[in-house]
C-alpha positions, 0 to 999 in steps of 0.5 A, a space after each residue: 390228943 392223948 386218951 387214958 381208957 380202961 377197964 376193971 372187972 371183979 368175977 367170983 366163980 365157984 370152980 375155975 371157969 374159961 372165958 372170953 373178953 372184949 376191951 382192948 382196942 380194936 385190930 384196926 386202932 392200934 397204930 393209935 395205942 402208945 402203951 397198955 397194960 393188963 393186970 389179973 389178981 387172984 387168991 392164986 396164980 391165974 394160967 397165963 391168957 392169951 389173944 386172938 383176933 377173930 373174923 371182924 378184927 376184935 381182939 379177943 382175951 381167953 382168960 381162965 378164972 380162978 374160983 373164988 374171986 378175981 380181978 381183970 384190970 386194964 389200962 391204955 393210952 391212946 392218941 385220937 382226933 380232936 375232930 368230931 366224927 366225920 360228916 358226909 351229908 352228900 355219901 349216898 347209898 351204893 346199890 346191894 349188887 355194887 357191894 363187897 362181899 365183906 359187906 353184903 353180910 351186914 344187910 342181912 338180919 341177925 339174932 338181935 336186928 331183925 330187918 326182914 320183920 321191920 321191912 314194911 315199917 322202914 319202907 313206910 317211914 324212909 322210903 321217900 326220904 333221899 338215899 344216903 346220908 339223910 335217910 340215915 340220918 333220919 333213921 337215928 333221929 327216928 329212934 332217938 325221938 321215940 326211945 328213952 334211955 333208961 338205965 337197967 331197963 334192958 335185958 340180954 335178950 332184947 332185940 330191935 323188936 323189943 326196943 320197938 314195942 318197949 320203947 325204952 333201952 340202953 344204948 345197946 338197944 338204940 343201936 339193934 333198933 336203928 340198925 334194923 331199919 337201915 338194913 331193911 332199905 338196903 343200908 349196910 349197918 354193923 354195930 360198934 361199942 367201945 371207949 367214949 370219953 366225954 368231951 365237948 359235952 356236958 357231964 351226965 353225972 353217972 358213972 361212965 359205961 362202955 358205948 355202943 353205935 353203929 356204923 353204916 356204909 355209904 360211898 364205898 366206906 364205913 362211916 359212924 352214926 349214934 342214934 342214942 346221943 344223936 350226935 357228932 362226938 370226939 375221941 371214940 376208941 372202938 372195941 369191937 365191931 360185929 352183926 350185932 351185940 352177940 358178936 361182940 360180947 364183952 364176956 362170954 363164959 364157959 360155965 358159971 361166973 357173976 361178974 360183981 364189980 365193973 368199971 370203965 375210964 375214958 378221959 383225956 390223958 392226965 400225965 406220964 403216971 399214968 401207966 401205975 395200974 393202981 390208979 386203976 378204980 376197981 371198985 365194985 360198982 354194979 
């Protein structure tokens, strides 16, 4: 099955400023990608910009925008599963000596998961419950049952704990939550956002978003969990993949810029045109 995803961002900067952007596809799906293109517009030419791919395999832009107004737009197709996410209800926990070293780090607390500050209500709640697959499964249906989505009713700098005591996020904030609480009882968790179209699910009726989850390690392998919708979905396309949001920023800016539009695209592929960037929407959507 073939996806149409994108994205489209509308920056106005005072002085040209130099950033850094997260929305292609991850170092890890582009066996899957079939085309892409970007466009910049601009009241002027804009440097050429560049990629890089950084110690978790993102594919990082750099990107200097002019003063004034500019456009970033982004359009691919890939090709994904029909199959929803994969389900292992019998991988267990593998013990913290027996873990890769590229592993091991994602038990460790990070600025937004704070796992050492959340051990005890971890060990109260799971610790009984079998290691594996249902203790991770009970985690995500843990903050998923006490946390309300609401939109704008996050901040940049909420944590686990925030999520903890506001009891209301974004699904940004599901994820720093549930990841905090498997790291505390030695589950490896790294966090994932990304493209995720909506297919065999009802149409929620807002305007689509980028998505994060997580991504827990059992088995010897990574397999995906989201504790905002709590369940198995079809036709994720990853981004980025880090400790927590602040490795998988999806601008970073090196001086003053408001972005004033932003929209994303995740959709089953509608036919060949699809490359023509104007069908790209970029409207200014807050």
């Amino acid at each position: 099955m073939d996806l149409d995803i994108g994205c489209s961002f509308v920056f106005e900067a005072a002085v040209p400023v130099h950033a850094v952007m997260l929305f292609e596809p991850h170092s890890t799906e582009l066996d899957r990608v079939i085309d892409s293109r970007l466009e910049t517009s601009s009241h002027g030419a804009l440097p050429p910009s560049s990629t890089y791919v950084d110690s978790y395999g993102n594919r990082c832009r750099r990107i200097t925008l002019n003063d004034g107004e500019t456009t970033v737009r982004f359009l691919a197709r890939v090709n994904v599963g029909e199959d929803q996410d994969e389900t292992l209800e019998n991988a267990d926990l593998t013990a913290p000596q027996d873990l890769p070293d590229d592993v091991l780090s994602f038990l460790m607390p990070s600025r937004y998961c704070e796992s050492d500050q959340v051990a005890d209500l971890a060990w109260s709640t799971f610790g009984t419950i079998e290691s594996g697959w249902a203790r991770v499964q009970a985690v995500c249906d843990w903050v998923h049952d006490r946390t309300t989505f609401q939109y704008g009713s996050s901040s940049p700098g909420y944590s686990a704990l925030s999520i903890l005591e506001r009891r209301v996020g974004v699904c940004r904030d599901f994820t720093h939550l549930a990841i905090a609480l498997c790291r505390s009882v030695n589950i490896p968790a790294r966090y994932v956002f990304g493209y995720l179209p909506d297919i065999g699910v009802p149409d929620p009726g807002t305007p689509m978003d980028f998505c994060a989850w997580m991504e827990v390690f059992l088995d010897g392998r990574w397999f995906t969990f989201d504790p905002r919708n709590n369940q198995h979905r079809i036709g994720r396309v990853v981004i980025g993949r880090g400790r927590d949001a602040a490795d998988v920023a999806m601008v970073t800016s090196f001086g003053q810029v408001e972005m004033i539009g932003m929209t994303v695209r995740a959709e089953v592929g509608s036919g060949p045109s699809w490359t023509d960037v104007t069908r790209l929407d970029v409207t200014n959507s807050a």
